[in-house]
C-alpha positions in Angstrom: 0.0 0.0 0.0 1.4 3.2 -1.2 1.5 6.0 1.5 1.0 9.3 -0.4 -0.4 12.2 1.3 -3.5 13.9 -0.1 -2.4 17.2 -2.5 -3.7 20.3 -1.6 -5.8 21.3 -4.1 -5.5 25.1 -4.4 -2.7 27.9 -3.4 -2.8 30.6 -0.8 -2.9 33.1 -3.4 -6.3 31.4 -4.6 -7.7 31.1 -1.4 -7.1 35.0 -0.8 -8.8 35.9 -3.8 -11.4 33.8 -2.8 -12.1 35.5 0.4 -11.3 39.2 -0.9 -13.2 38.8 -4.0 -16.5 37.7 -1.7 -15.5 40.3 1.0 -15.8 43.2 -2.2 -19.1 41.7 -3.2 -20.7 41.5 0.1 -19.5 45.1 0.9 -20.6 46.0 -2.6 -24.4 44.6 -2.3 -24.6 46.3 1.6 -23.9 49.5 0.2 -26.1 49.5 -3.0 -28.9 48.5 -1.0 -28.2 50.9 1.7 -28.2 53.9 -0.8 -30.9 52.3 -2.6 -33.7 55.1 -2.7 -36.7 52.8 -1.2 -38.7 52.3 2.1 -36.4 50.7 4.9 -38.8 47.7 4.3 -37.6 46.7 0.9 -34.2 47.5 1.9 -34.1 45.4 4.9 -35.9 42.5 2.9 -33.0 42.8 0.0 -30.3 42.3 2.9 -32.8 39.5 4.8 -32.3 38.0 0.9 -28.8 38.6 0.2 -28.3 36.6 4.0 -30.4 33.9 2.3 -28.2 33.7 -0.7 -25.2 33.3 0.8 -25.7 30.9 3.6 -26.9 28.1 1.0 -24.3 28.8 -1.1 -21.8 28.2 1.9 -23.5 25.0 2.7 -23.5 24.1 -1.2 -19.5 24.4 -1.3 -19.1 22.1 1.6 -21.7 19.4 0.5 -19.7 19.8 -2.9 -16.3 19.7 -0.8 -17.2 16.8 1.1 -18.6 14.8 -1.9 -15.5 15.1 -3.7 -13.5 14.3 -0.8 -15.1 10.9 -0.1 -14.8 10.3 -3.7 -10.9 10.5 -3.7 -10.8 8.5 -0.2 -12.5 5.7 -2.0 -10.4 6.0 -5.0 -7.4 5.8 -2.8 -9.0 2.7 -1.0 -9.4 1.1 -4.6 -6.0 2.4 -5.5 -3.9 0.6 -2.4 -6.5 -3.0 -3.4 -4.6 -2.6 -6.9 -1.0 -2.2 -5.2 -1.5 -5.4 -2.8 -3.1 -7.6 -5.8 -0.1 -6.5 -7.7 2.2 -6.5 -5.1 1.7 -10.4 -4.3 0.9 -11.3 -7.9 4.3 -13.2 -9.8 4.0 -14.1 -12.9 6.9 -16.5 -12.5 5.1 -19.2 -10.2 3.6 -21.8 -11.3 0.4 -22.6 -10.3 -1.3 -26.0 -9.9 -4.6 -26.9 -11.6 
């Protein structure tokens, strides 16, 4: 069984973009719906809705995270089967029928 460790899948310079680029949109959306010219009603209802936009979407990444991750654990699994089967198999004994 082969003991590689799991890659990271993205950079630190990635992950900052991430975070900065939603911090700019989220700061972006509060302010056009604060200068917004409409009742407080409909302003606080568009930030009640913006709230509900992003908190599925949070959950959606990690359902998607996790998925994938379970998927690669498997593969792994399947992965170190292979190496063992292959591992014991030689072709230079001879079997008896």
């Amino acid at each position: 069984m082969s003991e590689t460790p799991v890659k990271q899948q993205s950079t630190a310079a990635f992950y900052g973009q991430a975070v900065l680029s939603f911090a700019v949109a989220i700061v972006a959306t509060a302010i056009g719906i604060f200068k917004l010219e409409a009742d407080t009603w409909v302003r606080a209802f568009l930030g009640i809705a913006v709230l509900y936009l992003v908190t599925p979407a949070f959950t959606l990444a990690k359902v998607i995270r996790d998925r994938q991750e379970a998927g690669q654990i498997v593969s792994r699994v399947d992965q170190a089967r292979l190496d063992k089967l292959l591992a014991d198999h030689d072709p230079f004994t001879e079997r008896a029928l």
